[in-house]
N, CA, C and O atoms as a DFTB+ gen file, in Angstrom:
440 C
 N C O
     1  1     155.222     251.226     129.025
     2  2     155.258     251.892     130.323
     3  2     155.945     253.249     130.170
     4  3     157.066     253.392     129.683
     5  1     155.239     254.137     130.587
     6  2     155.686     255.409     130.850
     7  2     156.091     256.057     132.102
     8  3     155.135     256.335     132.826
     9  1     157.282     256.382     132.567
    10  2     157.563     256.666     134.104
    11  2     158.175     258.308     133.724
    12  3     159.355     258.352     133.378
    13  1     157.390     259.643     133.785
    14  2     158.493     260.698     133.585
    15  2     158.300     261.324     134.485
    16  3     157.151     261.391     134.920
    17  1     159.351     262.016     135.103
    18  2     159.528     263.496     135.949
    19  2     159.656     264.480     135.560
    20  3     160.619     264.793     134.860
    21  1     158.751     265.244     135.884
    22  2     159.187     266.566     135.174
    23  2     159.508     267.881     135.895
    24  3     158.745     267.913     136.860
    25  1     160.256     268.953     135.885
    26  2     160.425     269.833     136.713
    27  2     160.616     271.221     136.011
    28  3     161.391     271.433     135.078
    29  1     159.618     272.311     136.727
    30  2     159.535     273.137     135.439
    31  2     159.798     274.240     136.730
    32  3     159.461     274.085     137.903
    33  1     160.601     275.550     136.037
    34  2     160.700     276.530     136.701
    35  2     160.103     278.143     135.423
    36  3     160.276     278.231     134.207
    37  1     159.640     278.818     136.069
    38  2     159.739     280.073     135.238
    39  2     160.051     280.922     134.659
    40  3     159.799     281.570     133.643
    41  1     161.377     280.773     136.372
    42  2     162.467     281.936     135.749
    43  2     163.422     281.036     136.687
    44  3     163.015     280.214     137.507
    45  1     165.014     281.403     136.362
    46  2     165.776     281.120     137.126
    47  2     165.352     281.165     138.700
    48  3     165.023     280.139     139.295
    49  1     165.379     282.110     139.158
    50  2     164.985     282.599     140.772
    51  2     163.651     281.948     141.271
    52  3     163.498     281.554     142.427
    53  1     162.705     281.872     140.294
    54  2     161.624     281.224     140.683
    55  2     161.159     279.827     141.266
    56  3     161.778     278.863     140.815
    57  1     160.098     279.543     142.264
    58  2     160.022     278.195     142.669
    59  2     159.753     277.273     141.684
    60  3     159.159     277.501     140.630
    61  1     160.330     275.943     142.159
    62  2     160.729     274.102     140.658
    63  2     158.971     273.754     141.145
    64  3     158.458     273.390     142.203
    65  1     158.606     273.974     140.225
    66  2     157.118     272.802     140.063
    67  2     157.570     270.946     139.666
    68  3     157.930     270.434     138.606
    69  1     157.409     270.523     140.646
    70  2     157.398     269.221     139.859
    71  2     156.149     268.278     139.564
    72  3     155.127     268.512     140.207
    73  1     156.142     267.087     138.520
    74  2     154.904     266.523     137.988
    75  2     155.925     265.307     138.002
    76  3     157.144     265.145     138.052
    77  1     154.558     264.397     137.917
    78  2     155.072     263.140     137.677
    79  2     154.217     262.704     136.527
    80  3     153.021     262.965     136.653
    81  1     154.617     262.046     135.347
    82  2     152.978     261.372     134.267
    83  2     153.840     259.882     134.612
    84  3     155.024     259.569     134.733
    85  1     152.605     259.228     134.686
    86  2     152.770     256.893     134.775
    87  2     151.497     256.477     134.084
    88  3     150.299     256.668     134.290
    89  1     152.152     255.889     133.264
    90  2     151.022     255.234     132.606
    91  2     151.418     254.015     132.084
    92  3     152.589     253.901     131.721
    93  1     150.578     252.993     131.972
    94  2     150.699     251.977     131.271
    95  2     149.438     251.397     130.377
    96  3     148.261     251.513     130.717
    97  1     149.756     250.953     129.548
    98  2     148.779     250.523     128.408
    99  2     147.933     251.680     128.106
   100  3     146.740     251.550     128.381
   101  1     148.321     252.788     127.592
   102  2     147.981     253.510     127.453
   103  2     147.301     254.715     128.009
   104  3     147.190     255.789     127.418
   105  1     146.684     254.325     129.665
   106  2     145.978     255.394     130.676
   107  2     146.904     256.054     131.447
   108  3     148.019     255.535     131.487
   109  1     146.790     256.708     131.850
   110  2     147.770     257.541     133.104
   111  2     147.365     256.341     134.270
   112  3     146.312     255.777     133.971
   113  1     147.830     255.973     135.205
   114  2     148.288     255.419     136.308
   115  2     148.208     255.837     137.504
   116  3     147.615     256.911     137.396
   117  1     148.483     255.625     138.812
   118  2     148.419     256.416     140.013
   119  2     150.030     256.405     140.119
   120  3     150.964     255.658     139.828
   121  1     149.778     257.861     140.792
   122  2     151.162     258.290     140.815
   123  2     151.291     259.453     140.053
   124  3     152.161     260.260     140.380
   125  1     150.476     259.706     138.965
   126  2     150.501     260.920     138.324
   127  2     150.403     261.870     138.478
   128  3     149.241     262.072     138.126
   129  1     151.028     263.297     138.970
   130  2     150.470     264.645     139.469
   131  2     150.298     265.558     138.237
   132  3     150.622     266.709     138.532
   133  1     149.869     265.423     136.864
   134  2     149.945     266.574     136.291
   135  2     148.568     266.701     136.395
   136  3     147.780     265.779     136.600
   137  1     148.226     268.225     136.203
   138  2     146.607     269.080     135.880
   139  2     146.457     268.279     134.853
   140  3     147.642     268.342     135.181
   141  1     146.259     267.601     133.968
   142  2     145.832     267.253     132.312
   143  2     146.227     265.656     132.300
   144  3     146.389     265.248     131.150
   145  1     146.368     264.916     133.057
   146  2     147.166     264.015     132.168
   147  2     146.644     262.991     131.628
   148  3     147.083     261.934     132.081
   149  1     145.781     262.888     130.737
   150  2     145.440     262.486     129.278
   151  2     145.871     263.278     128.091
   152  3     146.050     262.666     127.038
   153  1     146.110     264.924     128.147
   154  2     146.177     265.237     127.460
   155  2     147.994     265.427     127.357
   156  3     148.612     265.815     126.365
   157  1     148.543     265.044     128.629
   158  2     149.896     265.039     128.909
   159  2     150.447     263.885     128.131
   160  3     151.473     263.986     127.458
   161  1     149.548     262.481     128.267
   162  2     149.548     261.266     127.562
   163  2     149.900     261.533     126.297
   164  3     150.965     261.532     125.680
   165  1     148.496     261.821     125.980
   166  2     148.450     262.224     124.342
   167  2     149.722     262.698     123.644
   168  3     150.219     262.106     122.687
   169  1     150.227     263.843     124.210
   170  2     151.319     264.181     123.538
   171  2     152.377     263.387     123.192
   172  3     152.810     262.948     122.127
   173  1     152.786     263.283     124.687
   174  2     153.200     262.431     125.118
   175  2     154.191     261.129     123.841
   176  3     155.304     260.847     123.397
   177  1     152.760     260.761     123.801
   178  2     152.952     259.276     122.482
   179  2     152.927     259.976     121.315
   180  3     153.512     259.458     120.363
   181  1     152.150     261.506     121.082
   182  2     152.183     261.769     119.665
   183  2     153.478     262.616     119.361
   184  3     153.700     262.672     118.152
   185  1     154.366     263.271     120.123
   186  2     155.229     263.662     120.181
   187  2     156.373     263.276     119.999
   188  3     157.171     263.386     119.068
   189  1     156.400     262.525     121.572
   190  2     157.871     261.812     122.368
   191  2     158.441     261.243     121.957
   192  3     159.463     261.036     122.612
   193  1     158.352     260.577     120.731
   194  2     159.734     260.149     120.137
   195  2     160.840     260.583     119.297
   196  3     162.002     260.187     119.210
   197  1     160.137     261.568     118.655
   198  2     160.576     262.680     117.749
   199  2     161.525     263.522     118.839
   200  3     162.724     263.667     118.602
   201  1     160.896     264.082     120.081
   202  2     161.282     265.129     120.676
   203  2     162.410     264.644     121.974
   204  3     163.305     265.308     122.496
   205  1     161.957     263.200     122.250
   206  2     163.126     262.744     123.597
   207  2     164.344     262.083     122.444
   208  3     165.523     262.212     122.775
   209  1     164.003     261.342     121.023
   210  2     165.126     260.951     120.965
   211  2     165.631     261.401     119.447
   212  3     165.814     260.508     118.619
   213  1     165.839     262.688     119.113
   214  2     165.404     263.280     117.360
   215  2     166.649     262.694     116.443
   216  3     167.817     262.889     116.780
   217  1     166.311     262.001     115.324
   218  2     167.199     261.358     114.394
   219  2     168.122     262.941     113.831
   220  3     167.746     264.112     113.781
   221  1     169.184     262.407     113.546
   222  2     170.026     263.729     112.842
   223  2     169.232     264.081     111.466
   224  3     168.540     263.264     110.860
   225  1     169.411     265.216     111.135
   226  2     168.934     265.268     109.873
   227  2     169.618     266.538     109.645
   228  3     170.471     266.889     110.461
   229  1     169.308     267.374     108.491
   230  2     169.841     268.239     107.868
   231  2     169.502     269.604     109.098
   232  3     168.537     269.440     109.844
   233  1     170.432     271.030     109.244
   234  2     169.879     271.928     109.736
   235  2     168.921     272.334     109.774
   236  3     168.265     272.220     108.739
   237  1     168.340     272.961     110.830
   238  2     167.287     273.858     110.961
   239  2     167.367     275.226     111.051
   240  3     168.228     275.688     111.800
   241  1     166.421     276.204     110.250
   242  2     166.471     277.544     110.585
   243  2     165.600     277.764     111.611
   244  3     164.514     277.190     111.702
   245  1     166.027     278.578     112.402
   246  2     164.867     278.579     113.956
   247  2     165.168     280.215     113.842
   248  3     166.121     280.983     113.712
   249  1     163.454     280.237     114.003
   250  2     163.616     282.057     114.174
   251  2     164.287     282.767     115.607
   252  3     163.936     282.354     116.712
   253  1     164.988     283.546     115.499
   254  2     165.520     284.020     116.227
   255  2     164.383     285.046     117.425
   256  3     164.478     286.273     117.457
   257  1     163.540     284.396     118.174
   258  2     162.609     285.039     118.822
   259  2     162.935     284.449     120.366
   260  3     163.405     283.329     120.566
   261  1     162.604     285.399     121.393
   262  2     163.164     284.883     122.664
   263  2     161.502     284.829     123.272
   264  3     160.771     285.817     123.345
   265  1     161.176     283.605     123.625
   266  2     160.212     283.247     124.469
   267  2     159.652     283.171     125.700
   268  3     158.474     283.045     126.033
   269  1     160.953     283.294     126.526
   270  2     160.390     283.979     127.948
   271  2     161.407     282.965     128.733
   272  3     161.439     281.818     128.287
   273  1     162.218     283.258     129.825
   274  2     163.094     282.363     130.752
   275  2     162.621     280.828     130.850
   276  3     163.418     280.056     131.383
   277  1     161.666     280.429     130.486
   278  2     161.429     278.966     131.320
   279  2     162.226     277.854     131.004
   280  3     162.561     277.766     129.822
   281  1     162.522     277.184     131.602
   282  2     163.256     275.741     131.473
   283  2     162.214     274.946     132.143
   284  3     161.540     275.225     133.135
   285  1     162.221     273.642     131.215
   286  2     161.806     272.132     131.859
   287  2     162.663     271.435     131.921
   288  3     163.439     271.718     131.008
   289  1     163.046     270.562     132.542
   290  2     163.607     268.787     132.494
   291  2     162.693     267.945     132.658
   292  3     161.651     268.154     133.280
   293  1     163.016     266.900     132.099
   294  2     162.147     265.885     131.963
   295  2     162.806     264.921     131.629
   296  3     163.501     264.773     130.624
   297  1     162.465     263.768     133.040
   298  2     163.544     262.786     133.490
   299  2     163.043     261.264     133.158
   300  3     161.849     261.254     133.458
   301  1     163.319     260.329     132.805
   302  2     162.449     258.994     133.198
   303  2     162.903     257.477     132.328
   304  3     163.974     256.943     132.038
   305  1     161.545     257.174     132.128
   306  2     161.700     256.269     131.144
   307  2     160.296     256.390     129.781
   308  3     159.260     256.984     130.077
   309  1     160.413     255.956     128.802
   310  2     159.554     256.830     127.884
   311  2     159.655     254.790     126.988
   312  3     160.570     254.506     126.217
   313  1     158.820     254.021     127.276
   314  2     158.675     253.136     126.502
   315  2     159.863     251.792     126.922
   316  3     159.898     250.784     126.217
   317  1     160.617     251.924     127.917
   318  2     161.727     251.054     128.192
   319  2     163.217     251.984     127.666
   320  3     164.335     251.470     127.641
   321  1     162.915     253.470     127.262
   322  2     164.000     253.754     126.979
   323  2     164.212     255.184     127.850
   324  3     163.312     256.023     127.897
   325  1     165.606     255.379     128.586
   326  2     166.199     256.335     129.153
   327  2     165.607     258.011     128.735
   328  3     165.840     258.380     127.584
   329  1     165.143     258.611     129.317
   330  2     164.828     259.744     128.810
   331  2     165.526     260.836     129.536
   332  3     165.397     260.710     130.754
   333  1     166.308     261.992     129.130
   334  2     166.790     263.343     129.887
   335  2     166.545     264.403     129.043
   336  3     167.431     264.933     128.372
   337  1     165.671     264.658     129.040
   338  2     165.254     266.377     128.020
   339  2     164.933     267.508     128.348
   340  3     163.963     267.690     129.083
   341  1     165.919     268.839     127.719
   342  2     165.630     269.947     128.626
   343  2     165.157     270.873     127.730
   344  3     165.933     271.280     126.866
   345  1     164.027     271.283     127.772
   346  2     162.942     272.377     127.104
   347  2     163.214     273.786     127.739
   348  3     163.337     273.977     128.949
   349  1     163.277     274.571     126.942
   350  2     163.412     276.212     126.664
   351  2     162.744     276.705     125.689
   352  3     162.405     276.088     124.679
   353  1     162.500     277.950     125.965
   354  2     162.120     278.961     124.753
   355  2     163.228     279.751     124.020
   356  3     162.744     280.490     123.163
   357  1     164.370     279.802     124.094
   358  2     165.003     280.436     123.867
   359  2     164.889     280.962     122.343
   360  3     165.185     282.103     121.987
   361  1     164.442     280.008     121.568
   362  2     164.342     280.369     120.341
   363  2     163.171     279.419     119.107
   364  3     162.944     278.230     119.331
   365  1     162.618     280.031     118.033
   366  2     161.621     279.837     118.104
   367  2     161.147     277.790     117.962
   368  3     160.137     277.141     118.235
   369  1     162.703     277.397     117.326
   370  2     162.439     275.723     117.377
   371  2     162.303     275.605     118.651
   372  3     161.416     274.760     118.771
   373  1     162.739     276.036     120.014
   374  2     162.281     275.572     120.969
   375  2     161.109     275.847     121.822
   376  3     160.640     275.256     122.796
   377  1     160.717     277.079     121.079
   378  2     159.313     277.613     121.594
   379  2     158.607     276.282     120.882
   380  3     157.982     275.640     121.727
   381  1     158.541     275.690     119.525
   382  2     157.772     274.926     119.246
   383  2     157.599     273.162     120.000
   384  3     156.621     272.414     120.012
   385  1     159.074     272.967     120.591
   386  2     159.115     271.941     121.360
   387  2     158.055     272.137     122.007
   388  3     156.981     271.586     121.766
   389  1     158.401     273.435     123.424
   390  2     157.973     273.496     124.338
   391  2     156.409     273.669     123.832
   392  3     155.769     273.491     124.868
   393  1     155.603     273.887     122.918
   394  2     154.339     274.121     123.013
   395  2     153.995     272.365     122.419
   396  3     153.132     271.659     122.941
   397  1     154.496     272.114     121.757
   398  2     154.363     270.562     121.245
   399  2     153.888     269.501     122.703
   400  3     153.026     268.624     122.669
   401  1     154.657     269.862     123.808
   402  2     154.999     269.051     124.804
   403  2     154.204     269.792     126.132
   404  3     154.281     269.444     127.310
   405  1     153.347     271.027     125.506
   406  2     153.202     272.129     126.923
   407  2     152.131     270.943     127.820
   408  3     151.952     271.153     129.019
   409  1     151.554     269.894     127.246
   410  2     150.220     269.635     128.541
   411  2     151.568     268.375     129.605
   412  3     151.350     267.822     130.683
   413  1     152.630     268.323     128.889
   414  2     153.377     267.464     130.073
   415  2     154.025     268.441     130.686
   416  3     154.612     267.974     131.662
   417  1     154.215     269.723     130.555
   418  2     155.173     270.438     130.920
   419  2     154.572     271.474     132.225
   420  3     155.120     272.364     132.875
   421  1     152.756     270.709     132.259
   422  2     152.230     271.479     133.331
   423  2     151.633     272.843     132.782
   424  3     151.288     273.675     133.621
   425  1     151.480     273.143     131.376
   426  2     150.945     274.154     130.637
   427  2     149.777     273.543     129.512
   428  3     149.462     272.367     129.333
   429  1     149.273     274.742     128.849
   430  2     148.387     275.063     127.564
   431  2     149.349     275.242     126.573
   432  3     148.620     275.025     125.606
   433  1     150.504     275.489     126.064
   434  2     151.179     275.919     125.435
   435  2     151.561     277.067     125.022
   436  3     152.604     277.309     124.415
   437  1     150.443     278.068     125.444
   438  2     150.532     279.829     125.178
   439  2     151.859     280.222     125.534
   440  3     152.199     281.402     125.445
């Protein structure tokens, strides 16, 4: 079972979009408001475990590139487990989150 909220803004000042993805046994569910969500799914499972719960490992070099103001949160439950994750561009590992994750985030990833 998948239950997430998601809430995405553009810029600070700008209006909160929110989405909901529900799915179980694999389909999206009712209740779902994203534009995509199969392809929100998809990620979703091919992603989301790596990205809601990431094992420690050695540093990362992340290019120092600024991607544009946006923030997501993304609230729920992700498989029976607690999820709170907050996506930025600020730099380029998180530009890659955020494009990894863009069809839940209410985007294409551009």
């Amino acid at each position: 079972m998948i239950d997430l909220a998601i809430s995405v803004r553009e810029a600070p000042e700008a209006p909160e979009y929110v989405f909901r993805l529900v799915a179980e046994d694999g389909t999206p569910a009712p209740g779902t408001t994203l534009p995509a969500p199969e392809a929100a799914l998809a990620a979703v499972e091919e992603f989301g475990e790596d990205i809601f719960f990431p094992r420690p490992g050695p540093p990362r070099l992340c290019t120092q590139q600024y991607g544009g103001p946006q923030v997501a949160v993304v609230s729920g439950t992700f498989h029976g487990r607690a999820v709170h994750s907050v996506f930025t561009r600020t730099d380029g590992c998180e530009i890659a989150r955020w494009k990894a994750m863009a069809p839940l985030l209410g985007g294409n990833g551009a």
